[in-house]
Backbone as CSV, one residue per row, in Angstrom:
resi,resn,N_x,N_y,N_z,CA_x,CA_y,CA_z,C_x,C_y,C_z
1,UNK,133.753,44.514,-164.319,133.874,43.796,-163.055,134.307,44.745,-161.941
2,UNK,135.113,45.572,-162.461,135.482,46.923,-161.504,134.608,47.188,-160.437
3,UNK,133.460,47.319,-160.769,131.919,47.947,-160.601,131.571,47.756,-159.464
4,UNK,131.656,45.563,-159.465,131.311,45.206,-158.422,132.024,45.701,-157.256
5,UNK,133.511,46.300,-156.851,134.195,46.541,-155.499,133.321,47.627,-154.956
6,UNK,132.893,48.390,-156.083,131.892,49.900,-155.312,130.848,49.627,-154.907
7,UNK,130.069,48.213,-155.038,128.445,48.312,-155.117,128.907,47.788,-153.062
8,UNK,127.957,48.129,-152.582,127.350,47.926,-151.109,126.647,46.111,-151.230
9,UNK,126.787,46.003,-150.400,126.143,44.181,-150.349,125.466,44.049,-150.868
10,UNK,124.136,44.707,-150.705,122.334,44.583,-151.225,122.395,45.089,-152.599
11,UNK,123.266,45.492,-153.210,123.167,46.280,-154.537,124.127,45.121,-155.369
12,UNK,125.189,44.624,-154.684,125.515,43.507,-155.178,124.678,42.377,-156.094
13,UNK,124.026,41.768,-154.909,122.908,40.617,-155.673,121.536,41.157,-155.783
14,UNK,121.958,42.400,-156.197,120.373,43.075,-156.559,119.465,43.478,-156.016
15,UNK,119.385,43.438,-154.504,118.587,43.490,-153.310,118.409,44.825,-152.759
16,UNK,117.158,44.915,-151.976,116.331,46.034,-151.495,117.293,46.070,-149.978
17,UNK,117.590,47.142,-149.616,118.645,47.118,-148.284,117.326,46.443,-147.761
18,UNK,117.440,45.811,-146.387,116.408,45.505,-145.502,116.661,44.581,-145.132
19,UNK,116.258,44.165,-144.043,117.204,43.008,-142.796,116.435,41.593,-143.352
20,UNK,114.530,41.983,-143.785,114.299,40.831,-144.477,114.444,40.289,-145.748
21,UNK,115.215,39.251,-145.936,115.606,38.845,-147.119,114.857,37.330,-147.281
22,UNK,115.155,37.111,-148.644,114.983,35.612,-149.379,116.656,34.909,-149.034
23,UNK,116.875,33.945,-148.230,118.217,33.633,-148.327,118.183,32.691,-149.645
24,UNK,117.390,31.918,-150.069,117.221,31.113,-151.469,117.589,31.645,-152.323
25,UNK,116.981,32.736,-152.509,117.326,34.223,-153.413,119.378,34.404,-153.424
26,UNK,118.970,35.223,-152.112,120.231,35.076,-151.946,121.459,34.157,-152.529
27,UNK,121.374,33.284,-152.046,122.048,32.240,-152.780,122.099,31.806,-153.910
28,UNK,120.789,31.919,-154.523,121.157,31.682,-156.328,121.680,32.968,-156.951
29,UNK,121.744,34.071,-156.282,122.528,35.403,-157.005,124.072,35.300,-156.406
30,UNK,124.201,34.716,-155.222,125.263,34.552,-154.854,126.128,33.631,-155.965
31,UNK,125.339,32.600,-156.236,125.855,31.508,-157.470,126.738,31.962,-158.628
32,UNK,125.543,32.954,-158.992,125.658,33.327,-160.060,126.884,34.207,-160.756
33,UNK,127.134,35.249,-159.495,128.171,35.989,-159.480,129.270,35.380,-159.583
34,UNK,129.410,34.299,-158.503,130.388,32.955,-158.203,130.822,32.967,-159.746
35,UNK,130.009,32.265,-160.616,130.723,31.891,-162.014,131.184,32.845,-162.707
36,UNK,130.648,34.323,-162.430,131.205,35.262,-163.350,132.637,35.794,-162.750
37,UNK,132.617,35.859,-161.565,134.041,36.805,-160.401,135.012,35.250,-160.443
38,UNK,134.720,33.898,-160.505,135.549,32.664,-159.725,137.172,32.944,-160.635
39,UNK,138.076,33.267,-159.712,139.461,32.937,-160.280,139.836,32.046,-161.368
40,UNK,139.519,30.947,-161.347,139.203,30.044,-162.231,138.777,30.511,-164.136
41,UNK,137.756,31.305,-163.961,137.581,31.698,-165.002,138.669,32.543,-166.240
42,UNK,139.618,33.244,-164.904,140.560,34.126,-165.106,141.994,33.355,-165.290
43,UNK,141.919,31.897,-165.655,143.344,31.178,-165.027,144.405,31.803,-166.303
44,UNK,144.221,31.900,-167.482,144.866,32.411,-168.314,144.924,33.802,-169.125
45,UNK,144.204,35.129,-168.118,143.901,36.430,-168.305,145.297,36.899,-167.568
46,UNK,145.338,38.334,-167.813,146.481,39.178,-167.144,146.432,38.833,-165.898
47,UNK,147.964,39.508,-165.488,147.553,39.433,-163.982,146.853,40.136,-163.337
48,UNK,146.492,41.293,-164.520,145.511,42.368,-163.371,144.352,41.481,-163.366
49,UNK,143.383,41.434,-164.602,142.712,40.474,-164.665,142.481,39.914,-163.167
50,UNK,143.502,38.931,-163.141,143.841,37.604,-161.836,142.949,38.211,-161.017
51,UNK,143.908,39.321,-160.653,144.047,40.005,-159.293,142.676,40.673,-159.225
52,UNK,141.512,41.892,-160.376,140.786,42.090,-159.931,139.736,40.808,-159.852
53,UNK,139.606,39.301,-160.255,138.660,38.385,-160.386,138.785,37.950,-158.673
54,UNK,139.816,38.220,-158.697,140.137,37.556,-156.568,139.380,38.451,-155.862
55,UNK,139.878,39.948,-156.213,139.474,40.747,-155.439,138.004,40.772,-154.861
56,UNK,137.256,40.402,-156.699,135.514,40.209,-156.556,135.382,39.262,-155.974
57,UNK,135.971,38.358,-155.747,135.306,36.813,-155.513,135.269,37.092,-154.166
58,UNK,136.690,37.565,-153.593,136.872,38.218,-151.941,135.711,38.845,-151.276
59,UNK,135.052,39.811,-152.310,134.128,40.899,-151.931,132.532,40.093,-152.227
60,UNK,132.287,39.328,-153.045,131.375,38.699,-153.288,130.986,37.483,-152.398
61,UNK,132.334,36.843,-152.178,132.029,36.013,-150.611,131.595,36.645,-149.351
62,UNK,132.234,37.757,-149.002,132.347,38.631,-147.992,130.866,39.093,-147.740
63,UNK,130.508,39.935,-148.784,128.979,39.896,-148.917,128.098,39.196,-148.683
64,UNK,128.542,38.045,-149.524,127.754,36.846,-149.065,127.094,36.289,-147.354
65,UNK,128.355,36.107,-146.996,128.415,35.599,-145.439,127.627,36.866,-144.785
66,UNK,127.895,38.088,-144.821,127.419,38.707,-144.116,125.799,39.169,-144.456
67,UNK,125.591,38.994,-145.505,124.038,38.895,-145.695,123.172,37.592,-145.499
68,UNK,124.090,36.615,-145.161,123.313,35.106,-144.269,123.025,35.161,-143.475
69,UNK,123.844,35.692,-142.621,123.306,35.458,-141.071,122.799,37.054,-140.671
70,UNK,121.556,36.969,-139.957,120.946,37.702,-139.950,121.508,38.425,-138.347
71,UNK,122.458,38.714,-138.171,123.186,39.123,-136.853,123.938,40.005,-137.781
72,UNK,124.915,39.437,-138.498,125.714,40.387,-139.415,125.181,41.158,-140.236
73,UNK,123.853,40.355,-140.499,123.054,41.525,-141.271,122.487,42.998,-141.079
74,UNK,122.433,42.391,-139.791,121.638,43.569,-139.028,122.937,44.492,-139.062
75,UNK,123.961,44.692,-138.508,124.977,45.110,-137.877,125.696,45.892,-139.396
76,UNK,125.397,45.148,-140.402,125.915,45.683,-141.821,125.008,46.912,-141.906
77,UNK,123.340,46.921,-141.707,122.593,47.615,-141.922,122.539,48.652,-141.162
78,UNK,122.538,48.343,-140.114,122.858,49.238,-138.929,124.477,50.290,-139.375
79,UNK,125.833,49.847,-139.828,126.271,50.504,-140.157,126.356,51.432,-141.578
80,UNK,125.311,50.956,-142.619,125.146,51.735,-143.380,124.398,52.999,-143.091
81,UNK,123.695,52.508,-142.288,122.998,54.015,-141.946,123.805,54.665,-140.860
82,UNK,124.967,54.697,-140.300,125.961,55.768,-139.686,125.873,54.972,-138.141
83,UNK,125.246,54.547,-138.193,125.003,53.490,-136.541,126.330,52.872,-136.430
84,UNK,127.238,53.650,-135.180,128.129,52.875,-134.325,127.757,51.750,-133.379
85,UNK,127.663,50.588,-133.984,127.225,49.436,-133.368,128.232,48.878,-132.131
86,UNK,129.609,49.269,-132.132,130.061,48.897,-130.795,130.134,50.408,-129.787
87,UNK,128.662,51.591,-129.932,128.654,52.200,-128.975,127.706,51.621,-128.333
88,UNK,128.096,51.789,-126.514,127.435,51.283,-125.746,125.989,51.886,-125.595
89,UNK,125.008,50.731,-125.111,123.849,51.034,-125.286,122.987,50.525,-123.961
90,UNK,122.752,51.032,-122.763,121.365,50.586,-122.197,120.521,49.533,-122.060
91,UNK,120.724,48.348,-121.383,119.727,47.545,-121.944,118.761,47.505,-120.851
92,UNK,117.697,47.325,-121.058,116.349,47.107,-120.185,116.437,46.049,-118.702
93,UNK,117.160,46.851,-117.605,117.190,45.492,-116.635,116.495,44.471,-116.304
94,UNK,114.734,44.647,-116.993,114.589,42.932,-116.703,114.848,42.334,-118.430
95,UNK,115.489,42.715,-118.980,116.077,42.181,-120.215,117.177,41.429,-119.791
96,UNK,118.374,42.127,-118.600,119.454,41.409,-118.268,119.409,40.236,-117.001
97,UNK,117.806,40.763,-116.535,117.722,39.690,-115.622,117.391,38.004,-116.278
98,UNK,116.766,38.303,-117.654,116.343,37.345,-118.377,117.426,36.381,-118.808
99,UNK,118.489,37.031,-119.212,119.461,36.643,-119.729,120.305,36.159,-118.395
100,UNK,120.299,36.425,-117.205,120.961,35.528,-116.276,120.075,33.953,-116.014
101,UNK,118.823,34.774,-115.872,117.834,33.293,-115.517,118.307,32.396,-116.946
102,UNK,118.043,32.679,-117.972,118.700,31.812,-119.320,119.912,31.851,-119.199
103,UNK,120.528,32.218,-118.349,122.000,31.783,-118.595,122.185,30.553,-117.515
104,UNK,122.049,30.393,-116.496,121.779,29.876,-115.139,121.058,28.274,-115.641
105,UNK,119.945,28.337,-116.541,119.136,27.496,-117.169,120.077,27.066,-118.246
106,UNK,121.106,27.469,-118.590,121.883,26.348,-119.791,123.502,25.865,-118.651
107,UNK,123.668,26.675,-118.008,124.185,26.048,-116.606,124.113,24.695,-116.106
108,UNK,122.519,24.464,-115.837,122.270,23.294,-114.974,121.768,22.435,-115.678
109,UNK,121.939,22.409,-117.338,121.302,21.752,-118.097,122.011,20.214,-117.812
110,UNK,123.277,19.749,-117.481,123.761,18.803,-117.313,123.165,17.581,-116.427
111,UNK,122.563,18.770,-115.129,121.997,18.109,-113.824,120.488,17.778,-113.901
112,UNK,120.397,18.146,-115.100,118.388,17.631,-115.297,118.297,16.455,-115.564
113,UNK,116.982,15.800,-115.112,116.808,14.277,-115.288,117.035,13.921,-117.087
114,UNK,116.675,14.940,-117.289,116.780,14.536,-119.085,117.021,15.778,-119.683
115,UNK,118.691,15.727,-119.684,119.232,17.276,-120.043,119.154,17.550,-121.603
116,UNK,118.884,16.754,-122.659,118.820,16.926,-123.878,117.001,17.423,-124.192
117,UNK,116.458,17.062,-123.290,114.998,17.586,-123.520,115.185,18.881,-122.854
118,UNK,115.392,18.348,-122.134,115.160,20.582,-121.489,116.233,21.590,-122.376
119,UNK,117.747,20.645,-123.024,118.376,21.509,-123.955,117.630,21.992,-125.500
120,UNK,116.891,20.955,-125.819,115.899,21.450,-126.816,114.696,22.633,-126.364
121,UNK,114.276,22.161,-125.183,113.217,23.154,-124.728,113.517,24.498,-124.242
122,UNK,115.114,24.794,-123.951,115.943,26.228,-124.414,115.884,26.722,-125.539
123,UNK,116.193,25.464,-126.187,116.688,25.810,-127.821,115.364,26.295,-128.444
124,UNK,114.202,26.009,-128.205,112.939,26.545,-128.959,113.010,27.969,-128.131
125,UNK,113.063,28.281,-127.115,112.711,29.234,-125.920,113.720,30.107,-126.685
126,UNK,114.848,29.975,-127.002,115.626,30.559,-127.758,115.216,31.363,-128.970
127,UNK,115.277,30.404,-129.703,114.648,30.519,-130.716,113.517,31.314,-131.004
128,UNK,112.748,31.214,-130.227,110.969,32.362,-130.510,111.663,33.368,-129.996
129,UNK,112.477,33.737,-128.959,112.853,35.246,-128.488,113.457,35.629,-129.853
130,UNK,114.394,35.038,-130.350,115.503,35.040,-131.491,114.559,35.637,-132.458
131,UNK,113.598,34.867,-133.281,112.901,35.536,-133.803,111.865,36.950,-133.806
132,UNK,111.592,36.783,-132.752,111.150,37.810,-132.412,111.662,39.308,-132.204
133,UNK,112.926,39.283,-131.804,114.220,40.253,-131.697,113.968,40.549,-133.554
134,UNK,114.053,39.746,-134.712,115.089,39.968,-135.475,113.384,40.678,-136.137
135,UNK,112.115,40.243,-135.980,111.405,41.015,-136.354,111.299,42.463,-135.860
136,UNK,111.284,43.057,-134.757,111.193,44.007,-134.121,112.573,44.868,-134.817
137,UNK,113.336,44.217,-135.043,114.356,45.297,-135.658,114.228,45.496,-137.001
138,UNK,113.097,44.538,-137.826,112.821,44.885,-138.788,112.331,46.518,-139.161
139,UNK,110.844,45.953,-137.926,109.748,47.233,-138.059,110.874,48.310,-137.573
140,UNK,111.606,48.501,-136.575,112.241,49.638,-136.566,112.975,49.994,-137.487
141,UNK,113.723,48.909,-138.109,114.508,50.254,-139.711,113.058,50.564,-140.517
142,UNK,112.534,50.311,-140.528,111.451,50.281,-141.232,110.766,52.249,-140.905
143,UNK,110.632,52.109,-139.901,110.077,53.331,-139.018,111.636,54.395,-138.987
144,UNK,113.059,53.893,-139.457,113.626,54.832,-139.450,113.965,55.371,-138.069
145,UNK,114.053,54.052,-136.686,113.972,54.590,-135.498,115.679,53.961,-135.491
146,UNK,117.014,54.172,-135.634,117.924,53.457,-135.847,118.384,53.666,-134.209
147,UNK,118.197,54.338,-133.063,118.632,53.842,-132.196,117.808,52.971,-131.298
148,UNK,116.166,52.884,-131.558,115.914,51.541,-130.970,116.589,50.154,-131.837
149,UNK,116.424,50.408,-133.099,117.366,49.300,-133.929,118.578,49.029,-133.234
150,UNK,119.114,49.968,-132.762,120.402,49.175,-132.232,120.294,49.036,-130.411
151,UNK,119.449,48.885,-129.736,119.076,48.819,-128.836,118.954,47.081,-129.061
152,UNK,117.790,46.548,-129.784,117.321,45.426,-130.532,118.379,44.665,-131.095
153,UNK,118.946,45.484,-131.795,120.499,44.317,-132.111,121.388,44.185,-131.006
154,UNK,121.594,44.777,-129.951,122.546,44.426,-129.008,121.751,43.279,-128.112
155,UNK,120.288,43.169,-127.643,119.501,41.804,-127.313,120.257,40.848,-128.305
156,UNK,119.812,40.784,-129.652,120.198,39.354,-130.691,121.496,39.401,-130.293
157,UNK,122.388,40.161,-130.147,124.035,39.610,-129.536,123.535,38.634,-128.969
158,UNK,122.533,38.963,-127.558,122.863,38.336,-126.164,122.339,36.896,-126.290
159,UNK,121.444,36.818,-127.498,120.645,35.695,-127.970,121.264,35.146,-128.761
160,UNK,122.167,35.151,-129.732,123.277,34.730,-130.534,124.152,33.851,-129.573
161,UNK,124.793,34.520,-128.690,125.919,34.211,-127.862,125.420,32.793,-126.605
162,UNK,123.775,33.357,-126.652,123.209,32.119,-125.560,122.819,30.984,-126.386
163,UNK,122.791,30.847,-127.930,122.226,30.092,-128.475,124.090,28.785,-129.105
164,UNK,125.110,30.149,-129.408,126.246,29.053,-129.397,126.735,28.504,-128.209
165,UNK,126.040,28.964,-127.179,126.818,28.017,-125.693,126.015,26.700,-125.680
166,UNK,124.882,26.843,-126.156,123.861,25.746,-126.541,123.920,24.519,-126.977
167,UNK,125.154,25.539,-128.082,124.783,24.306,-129.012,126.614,23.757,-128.990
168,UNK,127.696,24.323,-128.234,128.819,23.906,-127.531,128.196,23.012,-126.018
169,UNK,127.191,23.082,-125.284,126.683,22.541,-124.143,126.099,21.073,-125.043
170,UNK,125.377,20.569,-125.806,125.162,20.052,-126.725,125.420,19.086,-126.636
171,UNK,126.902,19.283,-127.470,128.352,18.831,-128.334,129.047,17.891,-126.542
172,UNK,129.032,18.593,-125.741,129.011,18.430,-124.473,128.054,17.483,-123.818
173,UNK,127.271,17.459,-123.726,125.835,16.310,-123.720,126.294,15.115,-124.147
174,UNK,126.369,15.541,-125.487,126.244,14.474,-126.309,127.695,13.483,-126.357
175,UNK,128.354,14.254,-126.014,130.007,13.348,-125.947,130.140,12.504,-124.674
């Protein structure tokens, strides 16, 4: 069980490093580990025992979460390959002009004749950029270009961050 504290995330549940994953996958190896690392299993072993079954379960959750969401994923990947992800980076000014007009547009979402339709019609608008970001940073680890990769992951921040005001604007709507 040792083993598991050394292995890297993707080597954990068996996986090819790479930003595209099976999260299904994911999750049934995630399972699986679950029953072998769960404290539980360990309730009447040493205390080292105890202590390394926590430790895995710690590191096996940890893993977990951060190979779900494909923001942390990136940012995990990005730092395995030596990429300082909170160095500052350049972004494309009509990239930041985009992100004011979409910011401005979840703004006035309150004052629209029918603010839950136009909040969905962000939320898709969202969404296809969103995707689209998380492909493009595919092909770049892919190509081995790791500072457009992190060029590309600092956009999905800006798309991350516009998509939870969204869905807090929402929650807001809807109350």
């Amino acid at each position: 069980m040792q083993e598991l504290l050394t292995q890297n995330f993707f080597e954990l549940f068996g996986l090819s490093p790479g930003f595209s994953l099976d999260v299904g996958e994911l999750t049934q190896r995630y399972r699986e580990l679950q029953q072998v690392v769960h404290p539980d299993r360990f309730a009447t072993a040493s205390s080292q025992e105890r202590r390394l079954s926590m430790q895995c379960a710690t590191h096996v959750n940890e893993a977990f979460q951060t190979l779900k969401h494909p923001l942390s994923r990136a940012r995990y990947l990005l730092e395995m390959r030596g990429v300082a992800v909170d160095q500052s980076t350049s972004l494309p000014a009509e990239f930041l002009m985009e992100q004011m007009t979409l910011r401005e547009q979840l703004e006035e979402l309150s004052g629209q004749p029918e603010p839950l339709l136009a909040l969905m019609q962000l939320r898709d608008d969202l969404g296809r950029r969103g995707s689209d970001l998380q492909q493009s940073f595919a092909d770049l680890l892919g190509l081995d270009d790791n500072m457009s990769a992190l060029q590309v992951f600092n956009k999905m921040q800006f798309i991350y961050r516009l998509q939870q005001e969204l869905d807090a604007q929402e929650e807001h709507l809807a109350g």
